[in-house]
PAZAPA-4460 file (N, C-alpha, C; in steps of 0.05 Angstrom, whole numbers, plus 32768, in hexadecimal, padded with zeros to 4 digits):
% residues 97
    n_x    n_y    n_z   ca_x   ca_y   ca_z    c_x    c_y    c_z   seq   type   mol
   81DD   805A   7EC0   81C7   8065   7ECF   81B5   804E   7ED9     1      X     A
   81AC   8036   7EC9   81A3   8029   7ED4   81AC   800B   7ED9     2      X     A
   81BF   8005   7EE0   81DE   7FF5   7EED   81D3   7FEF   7F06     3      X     A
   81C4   7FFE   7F18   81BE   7FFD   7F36   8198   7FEF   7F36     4      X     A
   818A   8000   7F1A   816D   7FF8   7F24   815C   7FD8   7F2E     5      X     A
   8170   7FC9   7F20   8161   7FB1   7F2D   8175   7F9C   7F43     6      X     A
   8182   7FA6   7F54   818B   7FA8   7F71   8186   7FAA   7F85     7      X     A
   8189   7F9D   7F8C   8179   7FA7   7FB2   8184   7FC1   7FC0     8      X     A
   8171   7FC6   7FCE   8182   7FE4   7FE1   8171   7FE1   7FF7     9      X     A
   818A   7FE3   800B   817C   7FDE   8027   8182   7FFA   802E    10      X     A
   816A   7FFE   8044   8163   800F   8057   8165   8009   8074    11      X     A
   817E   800F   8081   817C   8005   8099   8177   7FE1   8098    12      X     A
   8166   7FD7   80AC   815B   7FBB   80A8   814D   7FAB   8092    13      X     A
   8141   7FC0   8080   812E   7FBF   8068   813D   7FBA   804D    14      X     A
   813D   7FA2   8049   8150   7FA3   802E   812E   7FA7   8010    15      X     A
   8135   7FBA   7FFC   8126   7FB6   7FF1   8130   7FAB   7FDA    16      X     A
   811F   7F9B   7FC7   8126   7F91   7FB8   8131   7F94   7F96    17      X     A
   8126   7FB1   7F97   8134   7FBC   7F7E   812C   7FD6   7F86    18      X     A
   8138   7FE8   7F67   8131   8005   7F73   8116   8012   7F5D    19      X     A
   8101   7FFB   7F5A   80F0   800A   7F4D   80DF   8011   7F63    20      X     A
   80CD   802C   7F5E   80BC   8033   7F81   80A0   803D   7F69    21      X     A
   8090   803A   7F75   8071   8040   7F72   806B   8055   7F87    22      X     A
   8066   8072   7F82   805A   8083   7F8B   8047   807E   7F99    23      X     A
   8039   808E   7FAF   801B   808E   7FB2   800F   809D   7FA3    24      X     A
   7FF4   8089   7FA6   7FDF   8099   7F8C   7FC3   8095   7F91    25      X     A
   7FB4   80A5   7F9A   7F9B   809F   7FA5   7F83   8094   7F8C    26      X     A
   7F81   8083   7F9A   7F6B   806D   7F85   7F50   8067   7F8A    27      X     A
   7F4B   8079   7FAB   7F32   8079   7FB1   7F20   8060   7FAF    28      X     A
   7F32   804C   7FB4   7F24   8033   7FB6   7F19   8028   7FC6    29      X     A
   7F12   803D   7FE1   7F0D   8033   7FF8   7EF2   8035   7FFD    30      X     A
   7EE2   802B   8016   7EC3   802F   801F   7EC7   8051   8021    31      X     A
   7EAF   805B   8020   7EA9   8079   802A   7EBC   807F   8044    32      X     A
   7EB4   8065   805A   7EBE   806F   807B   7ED6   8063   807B    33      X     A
   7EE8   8064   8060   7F07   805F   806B   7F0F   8036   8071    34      X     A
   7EFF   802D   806A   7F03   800E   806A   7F11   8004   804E    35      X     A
   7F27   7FF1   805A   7F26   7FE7   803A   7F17   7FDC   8028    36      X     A
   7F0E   7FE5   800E   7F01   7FCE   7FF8   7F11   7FAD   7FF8    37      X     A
   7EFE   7FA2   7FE8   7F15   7F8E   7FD9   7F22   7F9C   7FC8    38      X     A
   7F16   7FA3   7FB0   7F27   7FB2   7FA1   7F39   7FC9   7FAB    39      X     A
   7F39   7FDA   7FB8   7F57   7FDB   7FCB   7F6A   7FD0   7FCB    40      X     A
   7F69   7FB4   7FD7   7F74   7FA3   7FE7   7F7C   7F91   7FCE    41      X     A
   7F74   7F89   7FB8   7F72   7F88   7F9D   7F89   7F96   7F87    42      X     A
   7F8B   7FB2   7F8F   7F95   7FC3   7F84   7FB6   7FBE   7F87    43      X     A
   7FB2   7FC2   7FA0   7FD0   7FC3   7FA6   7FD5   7FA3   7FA6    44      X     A
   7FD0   7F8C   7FA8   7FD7   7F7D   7F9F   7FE9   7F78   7F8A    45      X     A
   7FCE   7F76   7F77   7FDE   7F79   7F5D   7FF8   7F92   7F58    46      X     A
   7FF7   7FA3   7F63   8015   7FAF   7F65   8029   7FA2   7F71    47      X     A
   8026   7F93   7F88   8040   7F81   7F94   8041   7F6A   7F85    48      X     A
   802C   7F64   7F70   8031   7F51   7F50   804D   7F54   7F42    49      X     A
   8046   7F72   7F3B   8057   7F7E   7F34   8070   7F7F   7F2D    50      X     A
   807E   7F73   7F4B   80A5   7F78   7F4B   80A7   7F8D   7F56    51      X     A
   8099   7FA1   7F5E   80A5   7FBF   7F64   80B7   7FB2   7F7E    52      X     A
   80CA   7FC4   7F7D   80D7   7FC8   7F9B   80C9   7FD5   7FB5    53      X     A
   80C0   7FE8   7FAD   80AF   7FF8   7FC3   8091   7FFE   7FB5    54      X     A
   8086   8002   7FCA   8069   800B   7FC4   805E   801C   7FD4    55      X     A
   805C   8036   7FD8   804C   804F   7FE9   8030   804C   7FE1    56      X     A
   801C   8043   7FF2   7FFF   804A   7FF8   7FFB   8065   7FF5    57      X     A
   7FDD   8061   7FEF   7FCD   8088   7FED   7FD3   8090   8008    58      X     A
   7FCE   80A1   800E   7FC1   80B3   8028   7FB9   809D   8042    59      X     A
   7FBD   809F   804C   7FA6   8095   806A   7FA1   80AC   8079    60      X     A
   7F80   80AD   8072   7F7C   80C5   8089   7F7E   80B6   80AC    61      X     A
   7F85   80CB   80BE   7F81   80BF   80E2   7F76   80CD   80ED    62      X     A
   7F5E   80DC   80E1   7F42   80DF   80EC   7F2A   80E5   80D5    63      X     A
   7F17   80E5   80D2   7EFB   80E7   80C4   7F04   8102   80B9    64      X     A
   7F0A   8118   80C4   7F10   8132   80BD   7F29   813C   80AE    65      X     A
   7F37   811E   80AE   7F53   8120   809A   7F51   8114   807C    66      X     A
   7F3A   810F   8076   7F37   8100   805E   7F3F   8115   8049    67      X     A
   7F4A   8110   803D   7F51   8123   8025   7F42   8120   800A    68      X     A
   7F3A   8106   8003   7F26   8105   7FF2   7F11   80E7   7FFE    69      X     A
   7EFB   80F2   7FF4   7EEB   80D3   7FF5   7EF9   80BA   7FEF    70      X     A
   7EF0   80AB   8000   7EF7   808C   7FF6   7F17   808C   7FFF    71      X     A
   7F21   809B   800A   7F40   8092   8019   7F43   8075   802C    72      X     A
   7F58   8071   802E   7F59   805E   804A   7F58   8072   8065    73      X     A
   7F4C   8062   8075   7F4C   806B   8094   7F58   8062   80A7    74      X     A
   7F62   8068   80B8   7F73   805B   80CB   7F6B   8067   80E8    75      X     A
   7F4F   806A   80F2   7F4E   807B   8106   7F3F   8067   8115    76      X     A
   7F32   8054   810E   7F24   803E   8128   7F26   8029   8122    77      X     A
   7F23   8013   812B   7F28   7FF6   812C   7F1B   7FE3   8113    78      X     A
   7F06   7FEF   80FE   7EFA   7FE1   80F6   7F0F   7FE3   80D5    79      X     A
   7F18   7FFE   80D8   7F25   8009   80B9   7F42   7FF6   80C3    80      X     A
   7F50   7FFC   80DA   7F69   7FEC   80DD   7F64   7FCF   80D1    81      X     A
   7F4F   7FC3   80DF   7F49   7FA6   80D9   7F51   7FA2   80B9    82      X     A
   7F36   7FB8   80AD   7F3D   7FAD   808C   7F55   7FB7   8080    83      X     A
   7F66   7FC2   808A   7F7E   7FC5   807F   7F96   7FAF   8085    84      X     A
   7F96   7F9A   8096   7FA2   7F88   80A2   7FA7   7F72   8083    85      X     A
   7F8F   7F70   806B   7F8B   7F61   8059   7FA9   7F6B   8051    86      X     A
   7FAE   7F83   8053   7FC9   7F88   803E   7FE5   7F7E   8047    87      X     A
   7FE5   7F73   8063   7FF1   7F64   806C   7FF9   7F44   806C    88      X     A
   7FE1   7F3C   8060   7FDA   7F22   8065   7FEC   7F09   8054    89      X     A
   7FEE   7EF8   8059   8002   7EE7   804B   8004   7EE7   802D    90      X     A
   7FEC   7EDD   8027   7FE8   7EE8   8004   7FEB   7EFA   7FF4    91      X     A
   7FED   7F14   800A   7FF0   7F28   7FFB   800D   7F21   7FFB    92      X     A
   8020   7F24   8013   803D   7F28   801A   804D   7F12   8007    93      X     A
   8043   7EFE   7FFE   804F   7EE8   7FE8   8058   7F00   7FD0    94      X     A
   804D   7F0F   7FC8   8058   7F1D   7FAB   8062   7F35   7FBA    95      X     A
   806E   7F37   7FD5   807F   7F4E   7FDB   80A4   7F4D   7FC8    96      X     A
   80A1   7F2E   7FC7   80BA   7F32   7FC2   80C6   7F20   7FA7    97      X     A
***
């Protein structure tokens, strides 16, 4: 049963690197209006610390009126995109793999 879990499995173009996966899980780590915290940005870090193979983020609401709980990420205007770009950023992407 577990012969395959620490293997890669590609998806199409996406090879991932094993088959452990991290759920989403809302951690409400964000500003009130949907910006990232550091601690956010923090959070999931230290999960791509980790080793996981995959990682699913909470929720992103894509409007003010989609928030499902306080303190979500936002993705509806330019200032929340901006602070979400950190999760992109080279430092983070070093412990992707």
């Amino acid at each position: 049963m577990f012969k395959k879990l620490f293997h890669p499995y590609k998806i199409n173009q996406c090879v991932i690197p094993n088959r452990l996966v991290v759920p989403a899980m809302v951690a409400n780590y964000c500003h009130r209006d949907g910006t990232a915290s550091d601690k956010y940005i923090a959070y999931h870090e230290e999960k791509a610390k980790g080793g996981w193979g995959l990682i699913f983020t909470e929720d992103y609401a894509i409007n003010e009126h989609a928030m499902g709980y306080q303190f979500i990420a936002g993705l509806w205007n330019d200032e929340q995109i901006s602070s979400h770009k950190n999760l992109w950023s080279p430092p983070f992407l070093q412990h992707r793999f």
